[in-house]
GUMI-199642 format. One record per residue (C-alpha): residue number from 1; residue in three letters; x, y, z. Coordinates in nm, 4 decimals. Layout:
# GUMI-199642
NUM,ALA,X,Y,Z
...
This chain:
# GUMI-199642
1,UNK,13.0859,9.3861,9.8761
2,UNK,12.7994,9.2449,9.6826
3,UNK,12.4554,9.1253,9.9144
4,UNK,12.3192,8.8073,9.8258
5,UNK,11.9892,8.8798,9.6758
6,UNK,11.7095,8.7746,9.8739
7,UNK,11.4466,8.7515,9.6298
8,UNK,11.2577,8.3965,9.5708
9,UNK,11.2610,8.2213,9.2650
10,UNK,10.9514,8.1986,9.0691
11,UNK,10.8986,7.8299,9.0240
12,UNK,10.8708,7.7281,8.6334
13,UNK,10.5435,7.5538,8.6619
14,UNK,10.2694,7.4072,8.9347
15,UNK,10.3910,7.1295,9.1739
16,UNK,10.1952,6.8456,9.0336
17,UNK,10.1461,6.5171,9.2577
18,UNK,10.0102,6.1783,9.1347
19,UNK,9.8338,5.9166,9.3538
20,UNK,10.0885,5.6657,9.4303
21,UNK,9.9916,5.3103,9.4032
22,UNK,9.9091,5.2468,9.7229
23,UNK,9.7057,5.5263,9.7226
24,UNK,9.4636,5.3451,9.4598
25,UNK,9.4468,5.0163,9.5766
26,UNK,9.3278,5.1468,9.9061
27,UNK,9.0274,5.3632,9.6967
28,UNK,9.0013,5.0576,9.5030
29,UNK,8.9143,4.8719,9.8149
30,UNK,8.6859,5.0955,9.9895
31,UNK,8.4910,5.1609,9.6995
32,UNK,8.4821,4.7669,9.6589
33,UNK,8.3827,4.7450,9.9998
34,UNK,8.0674,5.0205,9.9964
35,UNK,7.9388,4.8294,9.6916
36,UNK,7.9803,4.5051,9.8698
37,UNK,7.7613,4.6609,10.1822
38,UNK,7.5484,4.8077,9.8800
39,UNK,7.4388,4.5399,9.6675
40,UNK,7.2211,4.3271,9.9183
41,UNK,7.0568,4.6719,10.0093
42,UNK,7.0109,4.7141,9.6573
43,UNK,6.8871,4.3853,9.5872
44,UNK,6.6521,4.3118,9.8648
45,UNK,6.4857,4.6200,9.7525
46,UNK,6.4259,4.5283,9.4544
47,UNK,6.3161,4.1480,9.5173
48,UNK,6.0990,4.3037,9.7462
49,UNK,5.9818,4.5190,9.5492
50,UNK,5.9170,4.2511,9.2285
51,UNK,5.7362,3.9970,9.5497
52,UNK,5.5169,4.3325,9.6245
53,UNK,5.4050,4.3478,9.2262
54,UNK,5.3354,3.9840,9.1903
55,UNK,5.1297,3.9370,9.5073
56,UNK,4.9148,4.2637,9.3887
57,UNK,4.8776,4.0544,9.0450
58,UNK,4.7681,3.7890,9.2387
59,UNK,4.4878,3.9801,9.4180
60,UNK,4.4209,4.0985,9.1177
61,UNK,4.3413,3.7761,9.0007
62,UNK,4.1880,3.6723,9.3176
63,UNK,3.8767,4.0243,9.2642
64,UNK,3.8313,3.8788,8.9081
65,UNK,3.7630,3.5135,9.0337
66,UNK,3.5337,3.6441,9.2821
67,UNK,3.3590,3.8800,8.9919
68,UNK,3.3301,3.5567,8.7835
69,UNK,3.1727,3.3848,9.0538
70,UNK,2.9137,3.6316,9.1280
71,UNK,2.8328,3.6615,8.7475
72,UNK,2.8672,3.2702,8.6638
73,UNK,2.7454,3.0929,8.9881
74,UNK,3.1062,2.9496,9.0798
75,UNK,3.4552,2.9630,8.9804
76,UNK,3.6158,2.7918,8.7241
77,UNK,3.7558,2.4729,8.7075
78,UNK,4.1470,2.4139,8.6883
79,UNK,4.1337,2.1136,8.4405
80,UNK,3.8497,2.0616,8.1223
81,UNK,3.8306,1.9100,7.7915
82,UNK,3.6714,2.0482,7.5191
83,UNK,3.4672,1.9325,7.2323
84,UNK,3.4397,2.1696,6.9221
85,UNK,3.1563,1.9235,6.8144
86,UNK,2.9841,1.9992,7.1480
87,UNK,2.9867,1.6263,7.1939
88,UNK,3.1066,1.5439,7.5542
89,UNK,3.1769,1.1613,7.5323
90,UNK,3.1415,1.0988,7.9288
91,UNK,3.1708,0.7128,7.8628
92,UNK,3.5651,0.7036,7.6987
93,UNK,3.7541,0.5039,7.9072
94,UNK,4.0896,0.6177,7.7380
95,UNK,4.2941,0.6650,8.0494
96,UNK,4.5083,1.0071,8.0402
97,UNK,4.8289,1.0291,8.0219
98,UNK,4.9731,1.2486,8.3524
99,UNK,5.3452,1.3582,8.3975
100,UNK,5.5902,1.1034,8.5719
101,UNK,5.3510,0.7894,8.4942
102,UNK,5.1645,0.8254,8.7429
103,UNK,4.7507,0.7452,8.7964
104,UNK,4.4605,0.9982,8.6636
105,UNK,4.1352,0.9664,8.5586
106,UNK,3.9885,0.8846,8.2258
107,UNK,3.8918,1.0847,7.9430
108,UNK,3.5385,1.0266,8.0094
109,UNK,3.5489,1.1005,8.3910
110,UNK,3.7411,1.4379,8.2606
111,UNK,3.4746,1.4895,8.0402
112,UNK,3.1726,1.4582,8.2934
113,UNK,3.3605,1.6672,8.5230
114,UNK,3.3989,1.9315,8.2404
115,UNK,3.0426,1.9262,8.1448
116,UNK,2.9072,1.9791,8.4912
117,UNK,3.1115,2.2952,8.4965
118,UNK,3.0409,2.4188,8.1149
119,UNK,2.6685,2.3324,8.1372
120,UNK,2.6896,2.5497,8.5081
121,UNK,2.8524,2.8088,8.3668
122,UNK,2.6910,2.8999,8.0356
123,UNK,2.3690,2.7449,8.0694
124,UNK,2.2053,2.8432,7.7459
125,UNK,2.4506,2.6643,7.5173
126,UNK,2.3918,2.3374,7.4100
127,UNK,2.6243,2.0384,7.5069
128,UNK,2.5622,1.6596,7.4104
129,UNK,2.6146,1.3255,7.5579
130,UNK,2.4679,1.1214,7.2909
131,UNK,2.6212,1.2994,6.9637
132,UNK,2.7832,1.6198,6.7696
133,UNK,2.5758,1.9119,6.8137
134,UNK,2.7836,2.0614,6.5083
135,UNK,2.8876,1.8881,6.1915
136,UNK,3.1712,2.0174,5.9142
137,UNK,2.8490,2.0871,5.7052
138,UNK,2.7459,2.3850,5.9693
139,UNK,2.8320,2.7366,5.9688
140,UNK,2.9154,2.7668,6.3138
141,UNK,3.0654,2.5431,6.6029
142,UNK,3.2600,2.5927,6.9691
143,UNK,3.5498,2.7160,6.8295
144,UNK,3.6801,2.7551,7.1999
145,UNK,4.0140,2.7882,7.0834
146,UNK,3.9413,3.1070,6.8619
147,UNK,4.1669,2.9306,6.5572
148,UNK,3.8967,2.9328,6.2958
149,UNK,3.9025,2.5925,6.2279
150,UNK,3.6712,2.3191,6.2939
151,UNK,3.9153,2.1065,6.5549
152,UNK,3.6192,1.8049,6.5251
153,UNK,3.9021,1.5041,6.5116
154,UNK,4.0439,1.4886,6.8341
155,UNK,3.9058,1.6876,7.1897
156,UNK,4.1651,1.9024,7.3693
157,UNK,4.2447,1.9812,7.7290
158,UNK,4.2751,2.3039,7.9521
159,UNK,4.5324,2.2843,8.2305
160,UNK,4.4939,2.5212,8.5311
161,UNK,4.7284,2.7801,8.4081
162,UNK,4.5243,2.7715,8.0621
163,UNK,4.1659,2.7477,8.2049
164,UNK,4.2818,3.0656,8.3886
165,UNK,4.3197,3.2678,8.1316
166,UNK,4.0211,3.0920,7.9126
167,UNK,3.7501,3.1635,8.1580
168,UNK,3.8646,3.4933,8.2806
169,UNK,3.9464,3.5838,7.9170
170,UNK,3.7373,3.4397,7.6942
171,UNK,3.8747,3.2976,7.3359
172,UNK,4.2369,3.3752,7.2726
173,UNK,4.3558,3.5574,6.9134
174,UNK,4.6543,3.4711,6.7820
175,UNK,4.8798,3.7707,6.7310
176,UNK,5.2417,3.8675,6.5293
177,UNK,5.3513,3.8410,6.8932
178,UNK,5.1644,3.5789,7.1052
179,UNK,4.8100,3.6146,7.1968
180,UNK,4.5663,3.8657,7.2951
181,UNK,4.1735,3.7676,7.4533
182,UNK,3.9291,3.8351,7.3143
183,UNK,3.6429,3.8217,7.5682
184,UNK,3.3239,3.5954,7.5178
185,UNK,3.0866,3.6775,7.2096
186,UNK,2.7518,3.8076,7.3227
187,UNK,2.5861,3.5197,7.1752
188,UNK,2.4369,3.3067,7.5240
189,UNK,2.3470,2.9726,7.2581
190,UNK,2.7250,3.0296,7.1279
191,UNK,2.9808,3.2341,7.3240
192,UNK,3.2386,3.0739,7.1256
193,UNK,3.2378,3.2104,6.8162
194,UNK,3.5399,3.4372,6.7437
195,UNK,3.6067,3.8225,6.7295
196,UNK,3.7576,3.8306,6.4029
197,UNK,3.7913,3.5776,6.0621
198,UNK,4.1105,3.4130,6.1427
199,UNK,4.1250,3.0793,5.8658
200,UNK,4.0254,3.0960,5.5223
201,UNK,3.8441,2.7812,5.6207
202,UNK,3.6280,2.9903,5.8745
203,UNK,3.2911,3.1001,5.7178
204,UNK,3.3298,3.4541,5.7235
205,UNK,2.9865,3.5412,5.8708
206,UNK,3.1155,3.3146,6.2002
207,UNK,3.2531,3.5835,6.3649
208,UNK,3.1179,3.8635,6.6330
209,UNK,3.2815,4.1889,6.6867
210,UNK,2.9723,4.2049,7.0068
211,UNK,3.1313,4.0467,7.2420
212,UNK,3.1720,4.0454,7.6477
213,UNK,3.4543,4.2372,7.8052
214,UNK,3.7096,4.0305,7.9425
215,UNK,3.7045,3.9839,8.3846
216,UNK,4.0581,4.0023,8.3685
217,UNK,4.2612,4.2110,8.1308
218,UNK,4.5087,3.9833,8.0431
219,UNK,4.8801,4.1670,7.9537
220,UNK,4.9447,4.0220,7.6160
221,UNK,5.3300,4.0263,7.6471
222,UNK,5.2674,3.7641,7.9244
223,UNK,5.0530,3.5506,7.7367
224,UNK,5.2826,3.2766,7.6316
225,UNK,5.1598,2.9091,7.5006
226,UNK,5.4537,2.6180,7.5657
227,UNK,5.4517,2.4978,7.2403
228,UNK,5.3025,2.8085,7.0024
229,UNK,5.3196,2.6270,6.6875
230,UNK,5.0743,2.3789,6.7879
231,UNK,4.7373,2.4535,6.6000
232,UNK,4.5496,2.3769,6.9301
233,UNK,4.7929,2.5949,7.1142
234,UNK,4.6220,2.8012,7.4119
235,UNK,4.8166,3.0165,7.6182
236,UNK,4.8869,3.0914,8.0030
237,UNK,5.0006,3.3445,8.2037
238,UNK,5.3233,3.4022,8.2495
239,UNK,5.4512,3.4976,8.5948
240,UNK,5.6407,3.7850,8.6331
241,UNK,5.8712,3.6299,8.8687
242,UNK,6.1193,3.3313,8.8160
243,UNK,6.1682,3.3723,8.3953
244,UNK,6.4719,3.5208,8.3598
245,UNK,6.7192,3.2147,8.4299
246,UNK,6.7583,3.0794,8.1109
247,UNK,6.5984,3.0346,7.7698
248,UNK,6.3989,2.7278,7.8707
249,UNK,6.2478,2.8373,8.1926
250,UNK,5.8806,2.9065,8.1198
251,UNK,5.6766,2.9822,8.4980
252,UNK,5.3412,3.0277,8.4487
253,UNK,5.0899,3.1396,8.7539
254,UNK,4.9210,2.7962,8.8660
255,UNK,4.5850,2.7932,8.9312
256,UNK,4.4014,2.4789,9.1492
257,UNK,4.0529,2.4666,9.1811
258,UNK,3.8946,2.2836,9.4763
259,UNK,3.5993,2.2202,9.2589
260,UNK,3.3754,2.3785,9.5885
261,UNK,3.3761,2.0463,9.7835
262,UNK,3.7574,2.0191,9.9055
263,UNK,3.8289,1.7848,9.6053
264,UNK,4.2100,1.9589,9.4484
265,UNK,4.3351,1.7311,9.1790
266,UNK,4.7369,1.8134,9.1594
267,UNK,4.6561,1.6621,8.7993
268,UNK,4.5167,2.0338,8.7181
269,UNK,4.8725,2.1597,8.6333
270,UNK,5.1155,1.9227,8.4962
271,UNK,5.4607,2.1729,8.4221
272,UNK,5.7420,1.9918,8.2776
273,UNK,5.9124,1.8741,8.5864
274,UNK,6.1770,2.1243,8.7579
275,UNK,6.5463,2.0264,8.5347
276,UNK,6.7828,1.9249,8.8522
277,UNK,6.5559,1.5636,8.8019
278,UNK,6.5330,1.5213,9.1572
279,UNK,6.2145,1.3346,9.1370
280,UNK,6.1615,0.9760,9.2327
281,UNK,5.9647,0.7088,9.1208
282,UNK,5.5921,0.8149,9.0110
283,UNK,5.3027,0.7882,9.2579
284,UNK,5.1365,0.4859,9.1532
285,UNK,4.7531,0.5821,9.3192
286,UNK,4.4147,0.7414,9.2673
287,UNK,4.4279,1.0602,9.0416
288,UNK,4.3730,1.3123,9.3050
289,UNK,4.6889,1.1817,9.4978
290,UNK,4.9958,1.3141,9.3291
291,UNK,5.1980,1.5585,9.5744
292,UNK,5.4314,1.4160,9.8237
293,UNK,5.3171,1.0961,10.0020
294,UNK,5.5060,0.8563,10.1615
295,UNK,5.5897,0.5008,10.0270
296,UNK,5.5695,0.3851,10.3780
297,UNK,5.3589,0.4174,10.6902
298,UNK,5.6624,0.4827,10.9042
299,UNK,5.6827,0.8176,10.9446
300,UNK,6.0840,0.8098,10.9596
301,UNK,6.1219,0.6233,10.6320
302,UNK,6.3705,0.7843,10.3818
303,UNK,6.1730,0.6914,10.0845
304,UNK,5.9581,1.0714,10.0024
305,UNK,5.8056,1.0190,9.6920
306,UNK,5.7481,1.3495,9.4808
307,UNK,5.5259,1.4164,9.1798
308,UNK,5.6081,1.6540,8.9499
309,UNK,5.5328,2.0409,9.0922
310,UNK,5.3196,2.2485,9.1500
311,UNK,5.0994,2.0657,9.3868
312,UNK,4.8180,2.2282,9.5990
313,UNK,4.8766,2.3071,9.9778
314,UNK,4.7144,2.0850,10.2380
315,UNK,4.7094,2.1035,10.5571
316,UNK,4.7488,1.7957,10.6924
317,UNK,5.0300,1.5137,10.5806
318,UNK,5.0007,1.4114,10.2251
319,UNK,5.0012,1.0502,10.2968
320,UNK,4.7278,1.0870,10.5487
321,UNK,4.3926,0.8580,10.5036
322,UNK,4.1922,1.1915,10.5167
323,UNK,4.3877,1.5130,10.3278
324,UNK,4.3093,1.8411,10.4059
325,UNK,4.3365,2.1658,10.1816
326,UNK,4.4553,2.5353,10.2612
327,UNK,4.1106,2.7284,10.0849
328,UNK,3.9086,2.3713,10.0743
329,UNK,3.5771,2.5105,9.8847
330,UNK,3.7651,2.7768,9.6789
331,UNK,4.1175,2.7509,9.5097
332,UNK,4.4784,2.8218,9.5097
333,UNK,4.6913,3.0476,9.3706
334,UNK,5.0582,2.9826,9.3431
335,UNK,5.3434,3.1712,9.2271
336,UNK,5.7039,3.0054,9.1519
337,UNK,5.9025,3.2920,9.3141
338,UNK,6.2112,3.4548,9.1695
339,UNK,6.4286,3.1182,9.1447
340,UNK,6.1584,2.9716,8.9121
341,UNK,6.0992,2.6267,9.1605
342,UNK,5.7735,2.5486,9.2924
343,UNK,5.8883,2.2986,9.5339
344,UNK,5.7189,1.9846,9.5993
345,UNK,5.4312,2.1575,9.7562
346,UNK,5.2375,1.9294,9.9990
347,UNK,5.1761,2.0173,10.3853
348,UNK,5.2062,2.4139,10.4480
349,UNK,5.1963,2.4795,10.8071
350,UNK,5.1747,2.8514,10.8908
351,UNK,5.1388,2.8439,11.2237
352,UNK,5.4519,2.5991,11.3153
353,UNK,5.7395,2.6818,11.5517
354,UNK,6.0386,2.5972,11.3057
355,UNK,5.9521,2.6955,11.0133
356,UNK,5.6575,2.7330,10.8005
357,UNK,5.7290,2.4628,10.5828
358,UNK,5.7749,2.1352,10.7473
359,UNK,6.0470,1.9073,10.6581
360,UNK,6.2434,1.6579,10.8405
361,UNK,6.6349,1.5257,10.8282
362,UNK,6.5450,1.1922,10.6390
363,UNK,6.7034,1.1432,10.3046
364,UNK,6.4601,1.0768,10.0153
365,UNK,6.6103,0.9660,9.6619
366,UNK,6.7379,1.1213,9.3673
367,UNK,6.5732,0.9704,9.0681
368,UNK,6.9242,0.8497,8.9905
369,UNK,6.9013,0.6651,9.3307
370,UNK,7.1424,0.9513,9.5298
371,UNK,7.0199,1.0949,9.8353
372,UNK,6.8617,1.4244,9.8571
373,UNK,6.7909,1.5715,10.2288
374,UNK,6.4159,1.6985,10.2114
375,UNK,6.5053,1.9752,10.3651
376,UNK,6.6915,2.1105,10.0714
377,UNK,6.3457,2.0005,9.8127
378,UNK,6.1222,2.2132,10.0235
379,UNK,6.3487,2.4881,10.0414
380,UNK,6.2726,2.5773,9.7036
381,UNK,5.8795,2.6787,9.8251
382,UNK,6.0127,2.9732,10.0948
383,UNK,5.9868,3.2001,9.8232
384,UNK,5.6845,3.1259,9.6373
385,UNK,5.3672,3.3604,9.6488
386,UNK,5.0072,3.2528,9.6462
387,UNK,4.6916,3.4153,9.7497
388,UNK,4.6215,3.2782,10.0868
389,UNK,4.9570,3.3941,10.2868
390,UNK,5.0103,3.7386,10.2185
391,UNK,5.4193,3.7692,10.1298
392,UNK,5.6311,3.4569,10.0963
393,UNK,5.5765,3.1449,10.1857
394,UNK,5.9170,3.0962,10.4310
């Protein structure tokens, strides 16, 4: 009788398994959820991390103001017109045109205010009341704009984010890709006169290659003008936070002088006005009134009306007879943050027990006439930098 053989079968091949379906969805969903706990990790870091480079910009900004000052006698101012003629005509009573309609001062009042400060600040150059210093016949004029061309027609203004970079840098040069500065020339009757022959129309012996170093080395790729094909076009400095949300959003750092005698003007920096249009009617007052003031002495009234941002920090209510400043004899700095919104700006109280920007529950007014709780307006401020609160604002 035959045994059975015992011997085992040598399978044909490996036993290969597959991951069944279930099997997949249930990687799929704790991979989804580790990302999930991830991502905010991942992000706070690096918001922190892009707040921690902009405030060091910002100091960086604040040791150059403070080397300007010692060189200069004071810091600049936020706002100035200019005169290529070096004729400063103090008595126009054109008024100026602000954003939203509301009040400012006139040219001339500008343009005494502007000649205190030029006159301060490079004393050996000669500025007129009474006449053009230069002429189109001369070879040389304040070509402040560094365009090579004699800009005699019509006087241009400096907003804070351009005086910035004009004082600290000195005369811009166009580039292929924006602007670059160019410093001061080492000329103390004519600073003004440009590094390098720019115009055919520029006499090519008006130029200086000896020229100051700039206090603040400007990065060129965030030297940006809002309309570059302007001929008067001066640029600003970009921030590095808040200009990534779309092809229109242009945040440059905002610079308010408080002209050393607690005196802001929010008419310093006029940025096109934030695009949700939740402004209100304009501030019809005095030109150093434009942040948030009430149209009503009752403190509980729902009508909040809001210029145009930025506005510099006080610290007292904006509708107040008497307005305090945060940094009253020196100057603000202010950053938009990453969403790109400076917020209404107005009353910052650091010290208070809900919150360091005050709000209330009253409604203030689209300028479509919808409500719009304030609390929501001043939220946009709780992430905006500036150089007197180290970090955020919130």
């Amino acid at each position: 009788m035959t045994r059975p053989s015992t011997r085992r079968r040598t399978p044909t091949g490996p036993d290969r398994r597959g991951f069944t379906l279930v099997e997949l969805l249930v990687v799929f969903v704790v991979l989804s959820i580790l990302i999930a706990l991830l991502l905010p990790a991942i992000n706070g870091a690096v918001r922190t991390a892009k707040n921690t480079a902009a405030s060091a910009n910002i100091k960086q900004i604040d040791q150059a103001l403070a080397s300007f000052k010692s060189a200069r006698g004071d810091y600049p101012p936020s706002r100035v017109i200019l005169y290529e003629n070096g004729y400063f005509q103090t008595g126009d009573a054109a008024a100026l045109a602000p954003a939203n309609g509301s009040a400012d001062m006139t040219r001339g009042q500008l343009a005494q205010r502007s000649l205190m400060y030029m006159r301060k600040l490079f004393p050996k150059v000669n500025f007129s009341t009474s006449g053009a210093v230069w002429t189109a016949t001369d070879s040389q004029w304040y070509d402040f704009n560094g365009n090579g061309v004699r800009d005699f027609a019509t006087p241009y203004i400096l907003e804070g984010h351009q005086a910035l970079v004009f004082f600290l840098g000195g005369l811009p040069q166009k580039t292929e890709t924006g602007f670059s500065m160019t410093g001061f020339a080492k000329n103390p009757t004519n600073p003004f006169i440009p590094a390098s022959r720019v115009d055919a129309a520029q006499p090519a012996s008006f130029v200086s290659a000896n020229r100051e170093t700039p206090t603040f080395e400007f990065s060129a790729e965030r030297l940006q003008a809002v309309n570059p094909a302007d001929p008067l076009a001066f640029p600003g400095y970009l921030d590095s936070l808040g200009n990534s949300l779309g092809n229109d959003q242009i945040n440059f750092i905002a610079y308010f002088s408080s002209y050393g005698n607690n005196a802001y003007d929010p008419n310093d920096v006029n940025f096109p006005t934030e695009a949700d249009g939740n402004l209100v009617a304009p501030i019809l007052s005095r030109f150093n009134v434009r942040f948030p003031v009430r149209t009503s002495a009752s403190p509980t009234t729902s009508n909040l009306a809001v210029s145009p941002s930025p506005n510099p920090y006080t610290t007292s209510t904006t509708n107040a007879a008497t307005v305090g400043y945060v940094n009253p004899q020196t100057y603000q700095l202010i950053s938009s943050g990453v969403d790109g919104q400076f917020g209404p700006g107005g009353q910052y109280k650091p010290n208070a027990t809900t919150g360091v920007l005050p709000y209330d529950a009253a409604n203030t007014v689209k300028s479509d006439g919808t409500p719009l709780n304030e609390a929501n307006v001043r939220s946009r401020e709780k992430d905006n930098l500036t150089n007197f609160h180290g970090g955020r604002l919130d």
